[in-house]
Phi, psi and omega in degrees: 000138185309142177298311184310315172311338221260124189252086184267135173229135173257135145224141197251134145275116195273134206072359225317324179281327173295326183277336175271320170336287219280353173256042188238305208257048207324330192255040169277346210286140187109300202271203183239116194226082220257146181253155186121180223253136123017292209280174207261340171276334197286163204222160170272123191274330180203164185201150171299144173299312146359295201271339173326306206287014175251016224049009170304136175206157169318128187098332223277129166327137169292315171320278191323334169302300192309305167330294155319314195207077176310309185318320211295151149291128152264148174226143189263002183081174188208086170300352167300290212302313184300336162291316203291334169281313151346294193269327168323308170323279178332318196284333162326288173298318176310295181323349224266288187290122155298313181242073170270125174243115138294112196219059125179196171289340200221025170189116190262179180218124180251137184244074155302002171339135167089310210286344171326327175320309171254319150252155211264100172329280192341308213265028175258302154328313192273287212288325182306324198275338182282341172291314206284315161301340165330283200318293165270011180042026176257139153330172169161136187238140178200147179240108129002118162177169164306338190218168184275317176322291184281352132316312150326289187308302192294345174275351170295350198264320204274001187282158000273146189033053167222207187185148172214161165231148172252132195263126146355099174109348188232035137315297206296328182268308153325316156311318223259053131222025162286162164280139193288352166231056147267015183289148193275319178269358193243124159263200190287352163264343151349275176317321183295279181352302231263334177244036133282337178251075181022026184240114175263324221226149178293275167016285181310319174304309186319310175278008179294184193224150226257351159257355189253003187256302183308333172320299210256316203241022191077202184282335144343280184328305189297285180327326152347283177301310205288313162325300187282001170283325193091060170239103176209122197261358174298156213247148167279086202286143172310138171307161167217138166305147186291159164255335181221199167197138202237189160180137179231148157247086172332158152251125168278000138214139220289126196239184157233007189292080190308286156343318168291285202263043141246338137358263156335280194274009144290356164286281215313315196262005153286348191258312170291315137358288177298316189265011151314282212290351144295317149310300178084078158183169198248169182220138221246342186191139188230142209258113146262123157272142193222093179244112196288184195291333174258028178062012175301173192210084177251177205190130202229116196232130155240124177281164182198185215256142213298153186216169126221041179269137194305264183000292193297310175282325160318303200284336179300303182293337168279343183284303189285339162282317208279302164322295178298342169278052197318100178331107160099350180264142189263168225223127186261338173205189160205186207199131175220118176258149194228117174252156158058043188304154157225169173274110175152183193235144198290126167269099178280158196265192213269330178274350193284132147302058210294332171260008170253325168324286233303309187295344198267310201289337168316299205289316209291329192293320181335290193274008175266338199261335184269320186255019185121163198256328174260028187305308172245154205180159153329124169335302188317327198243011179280280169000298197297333193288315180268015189244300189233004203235140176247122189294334170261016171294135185090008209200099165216183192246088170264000000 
């Protein structure tokens, strides 16, 4: 299909953890409103437009947030509730759409392609996004285009709660007085790079060369220029079931406290573990990840027979950090993956307590799913949850 024909919507929910709050809580609304761990470790996972205008942003250490805006609310999240809204969306758009990729909880990319032919792309995009505030009372943003990039880009332009479109043919014009790292892929060190050699505004990139970009960054360099031309010929991939589920933790400072970061990942695999068995699937092979202080990355892996049971797993997860660590070298993050999900109810083998686990973890998910996702969790790990653990690092909502 001609690049010109091609009709793409990117859409964000906007603020998304923050937006679900406020529709359980009316008098978060108005204020600076931050989600995310507490603790001086703690990282910002969504934040309000409210607290934006102090300088808050998604990712930004929570000390540094507290700091910026004393005033904020903080909430520590509920991540059921934040899924159970997910999936409202999704099931919209599936219902909507022909062709949708979901790539995070709060953002899709849609392939209208064609359909002009018969109904009007815009006015598809536009009525889809008024059903979804209906439906759900959530915020939403959505940006129009030939591509997934400058669709990306224009919702960031049309946010908070609006939408654009970019017409066929004025990508190039629409880019060229953004700041270059509003491009998706180049980040601040990039960025840093790109304006030591004077280039601020996309606009300055567009006139670079599309070999003299290859130069200083590689293969990098080409895509650049082609983004900032507004060229990105990537395809809208279909949703597919996810195959695994993870949670990694950054330290904000590189630590050797072993006990601490086993600690941490039974926090980590109490959190997967529920959404597994939320789901109602298991997991067939599990991951410990270790990235020491000079960013080496090493990782310890095993199958085992499908689970979502705590028990079974947690001693599996400290025998593979115990494998995967080199003593006394200090440690910049950890990581835990649950690979080779299946669908179906866990078979227990002769010794297992199985029906008294399956009612003990039913009440606990219950009251974990009504009242906050961790109101009850392991002695071991209560400490470790309000100290070092961000339930959303790596996961965050704008």
């Amino acid at each position: 299909m001609d690049d010109n024909k091609r009709r793409i919507v990117h859409i964000d929910l906007d603020s998304f953890f923050v937006s679900v709050e406020r529709l359980n809580d009316k008098s978060l609304h108005g204020i600076p409103v931050l989600i995310g761990g507490s603790s001086d470790r703690g990282v910002v996972a969504s934040c309000s437009y409210e607290s934006r205008k102090f300088g808050i942003h998604s990712a930004m250490p929570m000390k540094t947030a507290r700091r910026l805006c004393p005033h904020a609310t903080i909430i520590g999240g509920n991540y059921t509730a934040y899924s159970k809204a997910s999936r409202e969306v999704t099931e919209i758009i599936r219902a909507t759409v022909p062709i949708f990729e979901k790539t995070s909880i709060d953002e899709f990319y849609i392939d209208l392609s064609g359909m002009d032919e018969f109904y009007d792309s815009y006015k598809t995009a536009t009525e889809l996004r008024q059903t979804i505030i209906k439906n759900t009372g959530l915020p939403i943003s959505f940006g129009l285009s030939t591509n997934k990039t400058v669709s990306k880009i224009a919702t960031g332009q049309a946010k908070p709660n609006g939408q654009l479109f970019v017409e066929p043919g004025t990508e190039k014009a629409f880019l060229a007085p953004l700041p270059v790292g509003k491009i998706p892929m180049i980040g601040k060190k990039a960025v840093d790079r790109l304006v030591s050699m004077g280039i601020y505004k996309i606009a300055d990139l567009q006139r670079q060369t599309p070999e003299h970009l290859q130069q200083v960054f590689g293969k990098m360099g080409l895509m650049m220029w082609e983004k900032a031309n507004g060229i990105d010929r990537s395809q809208v991939m279909p949703q597919h079931e996810r195959k695994s589920i993870s949670s990694e933790n950054t330290f904000f400072e590189d630590t050797t406290d072993v006990e601490m970061m086993q600690q941490l990942l039974i926090a980590m695999g109490e959190q997967l573990t529920y959404k597994l068995r939320n789901e109602g699937r298991m997991s067939a092979c599990l991951t410990v990840k270790i990235r020491y202080s000079n960013f080496e990355t090493f990782s310890q892996q095993m199958s085992m027979a499908p689970t979502h049971s705590d028990p079974v797993l947690f001693p599996l997860i400290k025998n593979l950090f115990a494998k995967a660590y080199q003593k006394g070298r200090a440690v910049r993050l950890i990581g835990l993956r649950l690979s080779n999900l299946t669908d179906g109810p866990y078979q227990a083998n002769l010794f297992d307590n199985n029906e008294r686990d399956k009612k003990l973890y039913a009440a606990l998910d219950s009251l974990n799913s009504r009242f906050g996702k961790k109101t009850i969790s392991r002695a071991a790990t209560m400490e470790i949850k309000s100290r070092d653990f961000n339930p959303f690092n790596g996961e965050t909502s704008d």
